[in-house]
Biopython code that builds the backbone (N, CA, C, O; Angstrom):
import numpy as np
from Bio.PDB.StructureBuilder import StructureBuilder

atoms = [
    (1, "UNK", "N", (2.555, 14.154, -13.222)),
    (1, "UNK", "CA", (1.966, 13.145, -12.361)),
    (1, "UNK", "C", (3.034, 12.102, -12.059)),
    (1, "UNK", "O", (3.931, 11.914, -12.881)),
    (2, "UNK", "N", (2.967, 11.240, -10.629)),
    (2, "UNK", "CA", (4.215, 10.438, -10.676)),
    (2, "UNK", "C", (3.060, 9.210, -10.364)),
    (2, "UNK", "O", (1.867, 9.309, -10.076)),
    (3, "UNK", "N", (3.879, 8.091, -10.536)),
    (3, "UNK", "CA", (3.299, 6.891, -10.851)),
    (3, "UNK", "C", (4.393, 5.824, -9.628)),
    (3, "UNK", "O", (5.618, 5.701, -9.631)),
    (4, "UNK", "N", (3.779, 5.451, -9.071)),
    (4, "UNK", "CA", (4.457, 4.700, -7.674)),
    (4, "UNK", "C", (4.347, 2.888, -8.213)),
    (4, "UNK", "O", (3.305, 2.234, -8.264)),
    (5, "UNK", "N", (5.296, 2.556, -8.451)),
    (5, "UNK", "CA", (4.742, 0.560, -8.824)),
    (5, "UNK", "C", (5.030, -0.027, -7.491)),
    (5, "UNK", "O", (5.494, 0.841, -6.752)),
    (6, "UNK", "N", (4.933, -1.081, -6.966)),
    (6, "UNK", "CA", (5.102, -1.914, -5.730)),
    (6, "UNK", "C", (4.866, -3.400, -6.828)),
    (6, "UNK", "O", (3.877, -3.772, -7.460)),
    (7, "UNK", "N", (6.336, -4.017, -6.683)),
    (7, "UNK", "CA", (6.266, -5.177, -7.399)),
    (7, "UNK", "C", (6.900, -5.820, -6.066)),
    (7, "UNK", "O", (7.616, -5.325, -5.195)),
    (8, "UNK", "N", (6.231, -7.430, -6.281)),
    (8, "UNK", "CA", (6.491, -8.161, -5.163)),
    (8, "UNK", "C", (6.347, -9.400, -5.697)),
    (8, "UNK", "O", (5.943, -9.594, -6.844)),
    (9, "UNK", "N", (6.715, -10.415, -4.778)),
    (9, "UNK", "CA", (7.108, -11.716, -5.331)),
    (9, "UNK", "C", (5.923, -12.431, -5.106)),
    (9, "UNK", "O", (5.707, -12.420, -3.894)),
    (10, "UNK", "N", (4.853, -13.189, -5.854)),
    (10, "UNK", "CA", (3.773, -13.553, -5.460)),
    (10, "UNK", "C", (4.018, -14.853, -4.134)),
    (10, "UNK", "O", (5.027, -15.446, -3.752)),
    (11, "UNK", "N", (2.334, -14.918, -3.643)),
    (11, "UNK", "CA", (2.385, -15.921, -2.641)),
    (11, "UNK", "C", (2.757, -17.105, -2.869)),
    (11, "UNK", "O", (1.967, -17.735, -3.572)),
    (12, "UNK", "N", (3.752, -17.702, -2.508)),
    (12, "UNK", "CA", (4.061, -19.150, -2.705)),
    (12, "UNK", "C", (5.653, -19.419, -3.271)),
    (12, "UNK", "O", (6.385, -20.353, -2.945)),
    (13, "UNK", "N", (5.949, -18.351, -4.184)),
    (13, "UNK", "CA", (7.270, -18.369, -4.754)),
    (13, "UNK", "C", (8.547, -17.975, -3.980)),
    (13, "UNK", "O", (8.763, -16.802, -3.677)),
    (14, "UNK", "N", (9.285, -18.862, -3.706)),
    (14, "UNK", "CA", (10.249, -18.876, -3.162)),
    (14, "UNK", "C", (10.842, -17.195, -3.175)),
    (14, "UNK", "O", (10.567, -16.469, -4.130)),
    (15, "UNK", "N", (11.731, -16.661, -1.928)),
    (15, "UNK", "CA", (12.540, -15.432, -1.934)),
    (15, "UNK", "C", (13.714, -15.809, -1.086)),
    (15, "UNK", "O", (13.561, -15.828, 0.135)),
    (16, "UNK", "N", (15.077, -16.162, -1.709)),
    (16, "UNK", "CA", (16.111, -16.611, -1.020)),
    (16, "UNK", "C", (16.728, -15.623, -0.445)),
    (16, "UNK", "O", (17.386, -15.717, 0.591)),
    (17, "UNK", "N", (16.485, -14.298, -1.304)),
    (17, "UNK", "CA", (17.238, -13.009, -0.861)),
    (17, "UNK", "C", (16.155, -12.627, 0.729)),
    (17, "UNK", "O", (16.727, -12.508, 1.812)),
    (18, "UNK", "N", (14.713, -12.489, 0.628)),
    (18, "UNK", "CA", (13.673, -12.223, 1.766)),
    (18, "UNK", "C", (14.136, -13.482, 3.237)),
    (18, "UNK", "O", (13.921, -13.249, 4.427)),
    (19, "UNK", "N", (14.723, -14.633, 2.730)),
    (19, "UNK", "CA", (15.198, -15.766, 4.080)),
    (19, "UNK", "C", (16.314, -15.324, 4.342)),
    (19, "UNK", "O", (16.519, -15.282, 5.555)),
    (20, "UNK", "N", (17.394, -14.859, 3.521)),
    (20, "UNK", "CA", (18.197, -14.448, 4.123)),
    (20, "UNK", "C", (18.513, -12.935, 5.468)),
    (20, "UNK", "O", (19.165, -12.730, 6.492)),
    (21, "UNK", "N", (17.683, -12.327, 4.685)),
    (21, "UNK", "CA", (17.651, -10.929, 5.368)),
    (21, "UNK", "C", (16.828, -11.757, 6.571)),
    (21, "UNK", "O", (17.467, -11.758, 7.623)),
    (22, "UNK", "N", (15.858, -12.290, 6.621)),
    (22, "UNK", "CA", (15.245, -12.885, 8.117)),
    (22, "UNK", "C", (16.334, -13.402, 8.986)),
    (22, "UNK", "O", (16.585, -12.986, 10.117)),
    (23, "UNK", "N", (17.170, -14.674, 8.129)),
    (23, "UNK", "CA", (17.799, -15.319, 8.821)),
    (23, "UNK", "C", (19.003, -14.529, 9.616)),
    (23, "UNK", "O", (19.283, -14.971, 10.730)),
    (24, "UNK", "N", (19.836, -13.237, 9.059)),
    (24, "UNK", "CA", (20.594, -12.323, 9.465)),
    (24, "UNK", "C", (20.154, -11.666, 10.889)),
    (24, "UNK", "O", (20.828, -11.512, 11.907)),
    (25, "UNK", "N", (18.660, -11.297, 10.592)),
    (25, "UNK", "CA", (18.179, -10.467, 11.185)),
    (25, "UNK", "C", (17.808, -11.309, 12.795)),
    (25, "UNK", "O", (18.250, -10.812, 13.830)),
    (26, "UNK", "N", (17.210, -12.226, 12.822)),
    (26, "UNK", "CA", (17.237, -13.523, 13.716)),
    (26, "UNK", "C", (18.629, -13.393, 14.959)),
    (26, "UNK", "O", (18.576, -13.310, 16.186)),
    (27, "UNK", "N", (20.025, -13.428, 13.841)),
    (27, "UNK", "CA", (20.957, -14.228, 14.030)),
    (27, "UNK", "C", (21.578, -12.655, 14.544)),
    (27, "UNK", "O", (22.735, -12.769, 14.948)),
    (28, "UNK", "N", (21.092, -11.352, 14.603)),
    (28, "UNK", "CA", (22.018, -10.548, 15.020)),
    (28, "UNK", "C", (20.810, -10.057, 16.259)),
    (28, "UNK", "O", (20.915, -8.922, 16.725)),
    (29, "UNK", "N", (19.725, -10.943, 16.727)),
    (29, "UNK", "CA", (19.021, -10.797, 18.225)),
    (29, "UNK", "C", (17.150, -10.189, 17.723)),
    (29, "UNK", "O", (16.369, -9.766, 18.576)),
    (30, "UNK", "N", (16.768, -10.305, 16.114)),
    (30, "UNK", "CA", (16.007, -9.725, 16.092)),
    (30, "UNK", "C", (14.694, -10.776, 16.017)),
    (30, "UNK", "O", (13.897, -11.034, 15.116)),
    (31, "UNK", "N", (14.902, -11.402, 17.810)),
    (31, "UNK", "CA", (13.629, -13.029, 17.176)),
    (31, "UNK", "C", (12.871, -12.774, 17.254)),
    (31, "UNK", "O", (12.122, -13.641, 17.703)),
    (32, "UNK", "N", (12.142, -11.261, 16.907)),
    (32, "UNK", "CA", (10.583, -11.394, 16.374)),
    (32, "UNK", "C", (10.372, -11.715, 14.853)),
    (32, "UNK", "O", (9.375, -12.307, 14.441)),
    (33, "UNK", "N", (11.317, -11.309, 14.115)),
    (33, "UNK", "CA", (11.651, -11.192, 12.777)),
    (33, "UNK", "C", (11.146, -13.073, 12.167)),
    (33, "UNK", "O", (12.024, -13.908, 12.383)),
    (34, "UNK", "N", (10.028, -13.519, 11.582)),
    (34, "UNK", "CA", (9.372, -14.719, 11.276)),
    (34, "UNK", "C", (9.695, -15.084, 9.669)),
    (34, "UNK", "O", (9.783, -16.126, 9.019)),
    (35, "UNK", "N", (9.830, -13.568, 9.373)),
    (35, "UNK", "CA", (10.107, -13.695, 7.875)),
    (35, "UNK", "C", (10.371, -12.581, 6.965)),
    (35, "UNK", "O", (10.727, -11.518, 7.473)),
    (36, "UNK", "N", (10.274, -12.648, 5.947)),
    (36, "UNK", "CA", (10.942, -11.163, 5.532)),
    (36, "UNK", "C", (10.761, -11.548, 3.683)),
    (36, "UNK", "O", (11.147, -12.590, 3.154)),
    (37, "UNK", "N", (10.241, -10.663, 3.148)),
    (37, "UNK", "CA", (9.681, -10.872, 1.415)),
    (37, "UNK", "C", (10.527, -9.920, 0.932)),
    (37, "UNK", "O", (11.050, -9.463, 1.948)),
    (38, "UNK", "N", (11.049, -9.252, -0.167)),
    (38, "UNK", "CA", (11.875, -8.234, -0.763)),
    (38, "UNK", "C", (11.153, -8.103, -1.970)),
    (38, "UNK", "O", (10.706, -9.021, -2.658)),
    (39, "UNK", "N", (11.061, -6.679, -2.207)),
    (39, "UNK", "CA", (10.532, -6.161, -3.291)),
    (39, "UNK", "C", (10.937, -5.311, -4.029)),
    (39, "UNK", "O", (12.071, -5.016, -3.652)),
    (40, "UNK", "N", (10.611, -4.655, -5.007)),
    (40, "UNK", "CA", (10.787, -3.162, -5.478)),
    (40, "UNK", "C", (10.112, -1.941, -5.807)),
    (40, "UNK", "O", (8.944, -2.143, -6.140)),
    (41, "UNK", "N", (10.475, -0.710, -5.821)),
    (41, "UNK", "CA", (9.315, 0.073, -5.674)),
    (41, "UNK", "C", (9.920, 0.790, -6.824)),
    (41, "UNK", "O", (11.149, 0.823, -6.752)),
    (42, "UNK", "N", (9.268, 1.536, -8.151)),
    (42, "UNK", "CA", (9.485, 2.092, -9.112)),
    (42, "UNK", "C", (8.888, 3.531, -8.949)),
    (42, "UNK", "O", (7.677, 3.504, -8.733)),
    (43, "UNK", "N", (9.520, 4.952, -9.008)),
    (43, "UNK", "CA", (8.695, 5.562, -9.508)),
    (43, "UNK", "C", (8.982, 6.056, -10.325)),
    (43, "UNK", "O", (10.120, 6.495, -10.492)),
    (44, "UNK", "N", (7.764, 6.188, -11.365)),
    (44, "UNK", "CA", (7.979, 7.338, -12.676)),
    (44, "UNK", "C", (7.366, 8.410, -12.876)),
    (44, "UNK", "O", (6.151, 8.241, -12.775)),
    (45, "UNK", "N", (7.756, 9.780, -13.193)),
    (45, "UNK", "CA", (7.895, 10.631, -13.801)),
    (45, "UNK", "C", (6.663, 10.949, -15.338)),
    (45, "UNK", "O", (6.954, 11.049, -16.529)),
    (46, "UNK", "N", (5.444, 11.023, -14.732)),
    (46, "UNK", "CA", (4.408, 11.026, -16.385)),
    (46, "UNK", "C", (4.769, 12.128, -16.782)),
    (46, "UNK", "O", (5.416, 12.942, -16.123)),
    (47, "UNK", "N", (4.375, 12.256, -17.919)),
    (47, "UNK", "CA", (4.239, 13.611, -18.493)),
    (47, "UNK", "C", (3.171, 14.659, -18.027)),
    (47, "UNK", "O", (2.349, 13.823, -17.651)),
    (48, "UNK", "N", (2.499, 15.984, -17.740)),
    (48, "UNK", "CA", (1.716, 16.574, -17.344)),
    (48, "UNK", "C", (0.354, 16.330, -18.797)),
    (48, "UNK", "O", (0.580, 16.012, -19.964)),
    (49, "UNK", "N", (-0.827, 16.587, -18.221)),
    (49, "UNK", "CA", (-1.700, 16.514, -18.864)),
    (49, "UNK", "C", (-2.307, 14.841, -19.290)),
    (49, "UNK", "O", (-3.452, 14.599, -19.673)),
    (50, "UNK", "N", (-1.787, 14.366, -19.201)),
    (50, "UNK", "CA", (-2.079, 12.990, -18.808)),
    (50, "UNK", "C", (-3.476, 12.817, -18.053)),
    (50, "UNK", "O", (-3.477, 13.178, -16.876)),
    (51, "UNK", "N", (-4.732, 12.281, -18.611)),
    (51, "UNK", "CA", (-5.657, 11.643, -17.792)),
    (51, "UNK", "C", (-5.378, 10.462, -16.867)),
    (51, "UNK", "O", (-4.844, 9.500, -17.417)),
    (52, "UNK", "N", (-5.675, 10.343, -15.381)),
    (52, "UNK", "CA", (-5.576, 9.586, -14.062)),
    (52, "UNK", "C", (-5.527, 8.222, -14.916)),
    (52, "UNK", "O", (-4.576, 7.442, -14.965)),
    (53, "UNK", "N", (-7.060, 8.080, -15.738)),
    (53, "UNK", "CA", (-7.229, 6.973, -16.596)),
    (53, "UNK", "C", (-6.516, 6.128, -17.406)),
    (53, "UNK", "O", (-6.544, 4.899, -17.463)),
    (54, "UNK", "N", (-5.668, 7.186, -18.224)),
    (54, "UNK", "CA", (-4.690, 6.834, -19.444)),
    (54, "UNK", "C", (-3.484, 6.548, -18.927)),
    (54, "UNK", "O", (-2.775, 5.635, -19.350)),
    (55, "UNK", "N", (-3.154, 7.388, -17.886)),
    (55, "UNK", "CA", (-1.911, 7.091, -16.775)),
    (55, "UNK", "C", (-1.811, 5.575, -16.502)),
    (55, "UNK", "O", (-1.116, 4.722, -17.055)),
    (56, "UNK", "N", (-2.917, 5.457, -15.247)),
    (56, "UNK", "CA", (-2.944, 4.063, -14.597)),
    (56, "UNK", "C", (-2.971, 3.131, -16.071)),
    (56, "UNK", "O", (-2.026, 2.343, -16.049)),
    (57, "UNK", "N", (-3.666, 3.027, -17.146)),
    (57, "UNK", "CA", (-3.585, 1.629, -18.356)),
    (57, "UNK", "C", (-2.353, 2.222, -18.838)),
    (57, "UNK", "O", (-1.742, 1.223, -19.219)),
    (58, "UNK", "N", (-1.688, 3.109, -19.037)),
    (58, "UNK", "CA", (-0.488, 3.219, -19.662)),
    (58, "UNK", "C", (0.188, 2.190, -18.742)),
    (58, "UNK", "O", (0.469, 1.052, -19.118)),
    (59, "UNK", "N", (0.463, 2.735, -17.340)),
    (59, "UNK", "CA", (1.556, 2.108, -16.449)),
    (59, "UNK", "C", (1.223, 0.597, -16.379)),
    (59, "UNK", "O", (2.152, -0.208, -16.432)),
    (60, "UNK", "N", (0.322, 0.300, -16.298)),
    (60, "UNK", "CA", (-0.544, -0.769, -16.505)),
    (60, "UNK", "C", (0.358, -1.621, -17.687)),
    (60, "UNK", "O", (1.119, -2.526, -17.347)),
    (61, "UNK", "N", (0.260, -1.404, -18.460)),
    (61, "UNK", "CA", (0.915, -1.485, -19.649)),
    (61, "UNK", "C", (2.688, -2.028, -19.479)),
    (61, "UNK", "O", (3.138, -3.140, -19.755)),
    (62, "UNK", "N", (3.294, -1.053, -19.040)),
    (62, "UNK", "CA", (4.388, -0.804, -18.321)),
    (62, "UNK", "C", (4.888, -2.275, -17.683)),
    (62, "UNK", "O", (5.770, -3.085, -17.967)),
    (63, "UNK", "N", (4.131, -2.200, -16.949)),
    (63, "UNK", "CA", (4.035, -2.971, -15.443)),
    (63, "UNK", "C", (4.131, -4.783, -16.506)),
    (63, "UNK", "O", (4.962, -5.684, -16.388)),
    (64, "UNK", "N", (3.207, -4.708, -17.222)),
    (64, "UNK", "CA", (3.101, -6.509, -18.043)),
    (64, "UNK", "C", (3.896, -6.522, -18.770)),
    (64, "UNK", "O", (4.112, -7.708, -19.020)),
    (65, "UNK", "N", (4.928, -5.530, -19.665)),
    (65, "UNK", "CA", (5.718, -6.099, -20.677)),
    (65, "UNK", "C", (6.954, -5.485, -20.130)),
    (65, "UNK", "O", (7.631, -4.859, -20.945)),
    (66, "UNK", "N", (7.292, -5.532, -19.145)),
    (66, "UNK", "CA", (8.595, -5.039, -18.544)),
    (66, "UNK", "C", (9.257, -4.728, -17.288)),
    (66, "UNK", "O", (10.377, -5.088, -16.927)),
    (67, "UNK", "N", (8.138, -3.778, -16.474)),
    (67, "UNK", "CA", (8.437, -3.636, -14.962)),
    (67, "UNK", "C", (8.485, -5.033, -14.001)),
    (67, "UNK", "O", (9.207, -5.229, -13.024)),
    (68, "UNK", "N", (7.580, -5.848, -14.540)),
    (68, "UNK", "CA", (7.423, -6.928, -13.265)),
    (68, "UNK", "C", (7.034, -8.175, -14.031)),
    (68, "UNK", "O", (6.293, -8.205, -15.014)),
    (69, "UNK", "N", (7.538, -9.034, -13.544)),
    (69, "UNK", "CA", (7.677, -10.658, -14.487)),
    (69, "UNK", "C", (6.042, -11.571, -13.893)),
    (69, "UNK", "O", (5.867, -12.330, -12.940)),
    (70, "UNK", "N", (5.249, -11.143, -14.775)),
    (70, "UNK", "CA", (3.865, -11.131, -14.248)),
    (70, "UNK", "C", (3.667, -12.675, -13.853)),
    (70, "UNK", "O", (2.743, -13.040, -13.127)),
    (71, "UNK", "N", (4.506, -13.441, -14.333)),
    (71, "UNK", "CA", (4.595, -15.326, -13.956)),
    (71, "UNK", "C", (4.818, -15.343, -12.264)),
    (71, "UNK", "O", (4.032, -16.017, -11.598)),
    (72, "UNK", "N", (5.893, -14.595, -11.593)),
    (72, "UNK", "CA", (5.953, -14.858, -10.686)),
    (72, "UNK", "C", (5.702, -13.593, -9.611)),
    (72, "UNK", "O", (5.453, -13.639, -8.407)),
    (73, "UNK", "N", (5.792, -12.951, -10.115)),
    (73, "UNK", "CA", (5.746, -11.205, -9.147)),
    (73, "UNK", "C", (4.092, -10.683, -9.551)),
    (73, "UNK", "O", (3.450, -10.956, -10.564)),
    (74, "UNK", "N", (3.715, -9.895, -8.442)),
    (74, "UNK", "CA", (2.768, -9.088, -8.729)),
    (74, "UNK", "C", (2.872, -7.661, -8.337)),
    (74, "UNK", "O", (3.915, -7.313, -7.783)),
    (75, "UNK", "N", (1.835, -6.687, -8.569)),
    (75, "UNK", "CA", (2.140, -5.496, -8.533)),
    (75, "UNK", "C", (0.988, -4.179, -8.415)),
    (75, "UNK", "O", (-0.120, -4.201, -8.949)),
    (76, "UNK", "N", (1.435, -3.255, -7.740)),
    (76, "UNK", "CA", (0.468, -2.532, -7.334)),
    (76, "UNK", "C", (0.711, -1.090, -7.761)),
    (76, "UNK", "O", (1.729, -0.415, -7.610)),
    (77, "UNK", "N", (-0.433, -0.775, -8.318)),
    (77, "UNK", "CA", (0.273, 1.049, -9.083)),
    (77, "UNK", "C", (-0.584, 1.792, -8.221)),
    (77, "UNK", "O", (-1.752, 1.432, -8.071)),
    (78, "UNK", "N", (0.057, 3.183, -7.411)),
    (78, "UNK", "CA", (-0.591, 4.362, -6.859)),
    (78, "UNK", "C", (-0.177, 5.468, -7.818)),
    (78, "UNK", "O", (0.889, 5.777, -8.351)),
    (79, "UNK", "N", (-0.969, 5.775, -7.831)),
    (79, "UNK", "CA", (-0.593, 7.436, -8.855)),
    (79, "UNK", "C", (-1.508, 8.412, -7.733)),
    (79, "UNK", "O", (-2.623, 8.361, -7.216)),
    (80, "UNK", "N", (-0.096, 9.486, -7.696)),
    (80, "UNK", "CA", (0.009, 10.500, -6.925)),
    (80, "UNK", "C", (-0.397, 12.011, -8.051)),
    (80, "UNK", "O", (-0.938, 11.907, -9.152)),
    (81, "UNK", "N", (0.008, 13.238, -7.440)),
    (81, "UNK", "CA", (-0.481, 14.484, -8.004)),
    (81, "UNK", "C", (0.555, 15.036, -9.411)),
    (81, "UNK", "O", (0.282, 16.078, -10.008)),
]
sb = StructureBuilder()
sb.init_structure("model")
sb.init_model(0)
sb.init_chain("A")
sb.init_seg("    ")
for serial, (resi, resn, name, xyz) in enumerate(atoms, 1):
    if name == "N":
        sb.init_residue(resn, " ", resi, " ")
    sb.init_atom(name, np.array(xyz, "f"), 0.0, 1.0, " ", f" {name:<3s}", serial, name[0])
structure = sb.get_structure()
């Protein structure tokens, strides 16, 4: 089973790296470009036989003591086949 994370910077917290890529993007003709957030996308590799259940609270798991700095980022798990 693979396990998809989408960690992102929550609403409100500054992204100097997400203004910059806008401001580039602006500055090389792209003025629809208003803004721009940066994230990361993880995937992992479960082991087979794994319940959907035990998967998602495992990654779950994952996700609060390591993948994503739960103070300022948040995060979204899809689990695929």
């Amino acid at each position: 089973m693979k396990a998809t994370v989408h960690v992102a910077l929550k609403t409100g917290v500054l992204d100097p790296q997400g203004k910059a890529v806008a401001d580039t993007l602006a500055r090389m003709g792209y003025k629809e470009v208003k803004g721009a957030r940066i994230g990361k996308v993880i995937e992992l590799d479960l082991a087979d036989g794994l319940s959907r259940e035990a998967a998602e609270a495992h990654v779950k798991e994952m996700c609060e003591k390591l993948l994503a700095n739960t103070v300022i980022e948040s995060y979204r798990i899809d689990l695929g086949a």
